[in-house]
C-alpha positions in Angstrom: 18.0 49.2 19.1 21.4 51.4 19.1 23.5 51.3 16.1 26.3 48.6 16.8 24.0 46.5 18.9 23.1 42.9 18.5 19.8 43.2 17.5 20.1 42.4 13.6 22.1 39.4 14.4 19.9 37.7 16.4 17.4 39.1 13.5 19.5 37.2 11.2 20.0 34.0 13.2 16.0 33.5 13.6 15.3 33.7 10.1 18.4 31.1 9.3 16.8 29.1 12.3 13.3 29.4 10.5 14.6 28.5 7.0 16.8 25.7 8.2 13.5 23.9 10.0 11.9 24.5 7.0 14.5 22.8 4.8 14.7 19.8 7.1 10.7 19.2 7.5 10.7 19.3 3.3 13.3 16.9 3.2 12.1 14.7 5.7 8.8 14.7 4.2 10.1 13.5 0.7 12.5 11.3 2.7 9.3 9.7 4.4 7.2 9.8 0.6 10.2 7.9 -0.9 10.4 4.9 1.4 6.4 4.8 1.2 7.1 4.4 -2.7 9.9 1.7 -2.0 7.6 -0.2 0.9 4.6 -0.2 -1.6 6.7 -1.8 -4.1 8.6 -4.2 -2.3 4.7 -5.3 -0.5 3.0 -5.4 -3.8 5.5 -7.3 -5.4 5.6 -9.9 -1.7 1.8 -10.1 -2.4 2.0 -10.9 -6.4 4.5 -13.8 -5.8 1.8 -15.5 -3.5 -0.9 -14.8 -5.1 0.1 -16.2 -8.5 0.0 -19.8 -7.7 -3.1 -19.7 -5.7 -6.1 -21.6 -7.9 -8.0 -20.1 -10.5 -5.4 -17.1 -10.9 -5.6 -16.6 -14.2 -3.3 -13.2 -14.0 -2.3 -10.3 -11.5 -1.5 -7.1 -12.5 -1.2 -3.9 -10.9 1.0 -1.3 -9.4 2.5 -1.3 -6.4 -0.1 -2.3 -3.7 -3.0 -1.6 -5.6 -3.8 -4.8 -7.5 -6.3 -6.5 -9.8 -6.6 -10.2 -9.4 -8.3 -12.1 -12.4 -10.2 -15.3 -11.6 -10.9 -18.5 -13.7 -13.9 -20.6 -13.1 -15.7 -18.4 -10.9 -17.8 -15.3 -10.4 -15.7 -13.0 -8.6 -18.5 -11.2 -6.6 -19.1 -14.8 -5.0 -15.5 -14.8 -4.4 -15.8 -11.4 -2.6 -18.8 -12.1 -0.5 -17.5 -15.4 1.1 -13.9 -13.4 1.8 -15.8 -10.9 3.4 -17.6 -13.3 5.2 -14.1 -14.9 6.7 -12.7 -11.0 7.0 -11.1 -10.4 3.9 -12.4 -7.6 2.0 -11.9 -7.4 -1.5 -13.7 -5.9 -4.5 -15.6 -7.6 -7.2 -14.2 -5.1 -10.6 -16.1 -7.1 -12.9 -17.1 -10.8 -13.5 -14.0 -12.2 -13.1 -11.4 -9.9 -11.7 -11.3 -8.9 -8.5 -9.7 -5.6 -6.5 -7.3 -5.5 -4.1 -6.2 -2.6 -2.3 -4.7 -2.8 1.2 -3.2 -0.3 3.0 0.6 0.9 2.7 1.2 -0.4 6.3 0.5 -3.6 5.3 2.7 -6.6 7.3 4.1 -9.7 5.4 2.0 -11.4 8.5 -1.1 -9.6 7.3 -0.5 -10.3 3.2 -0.3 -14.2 4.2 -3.1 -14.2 6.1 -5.0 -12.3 3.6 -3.4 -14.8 0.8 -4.5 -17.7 2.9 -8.2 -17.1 3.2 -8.0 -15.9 -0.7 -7.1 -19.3 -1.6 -9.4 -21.5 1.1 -12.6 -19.3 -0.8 -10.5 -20.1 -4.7 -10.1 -23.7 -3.6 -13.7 -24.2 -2.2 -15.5 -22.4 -5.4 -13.4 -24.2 -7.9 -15.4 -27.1 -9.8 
């Protein structure tokens, strides 16, 4: 390149290009992580409200999505094998409590259905 030319300022533009795209990817990345947090939250907190009335909930606790369901009258690994057995998979944590973990993409329509068999298997093992 000749002194004087253009060469250093198209140099210049495609590292303020490159650093620009790299700025924008970060933020939309944490853009993108942030309303993950938000959807988790506003899910998990859709799928405590319907699970708290169902039968035998003793108590649901938990964070976000990733919940803990304790049961009352029950063995909680019978409750997970006959919600397996109509689709629902859940996790038996101990005697009574069981896990519940679905995924961040979760619908309303999903957590209902999910709610619904939950509460046909409660209602049938209750004495």
């Amino acid at each position: 390149m000749l002194p004087g030319s253009l060469g250093l300022l198209l140099q210049t533009n495609a590292i303020v290009e490159f650093q620009t795209r790299n700025h924008l990817a970060a933020q939309n990345l944490q853009q993108g992580q942030v309303f993950l947090r938000k959807l988790a939250r506003l899910r998990g907190q859709y799928l405590r409200d319907k699970l708290s009335p169902l039968p035998s909930v003793r108590a649901v606790r938990g964070l976000g999505l990733l919940l803990g369901v304790e049961v009352a009258g029950t063995e909680a690994k019978a409750v997970a094998a006959k919600c397996m057995q109509q689709g629902l998979v859940v996790n038996a944590v101990t005697d009574s409590a069981l896990r519940l973990a679905p995924s961040l993409l979760v619908s309303e329509a999903e957590i209902d259905e999910a709610v619904e068999i939950l509460g046909r298997v409660l209602e049938a093992a209750s004495p």
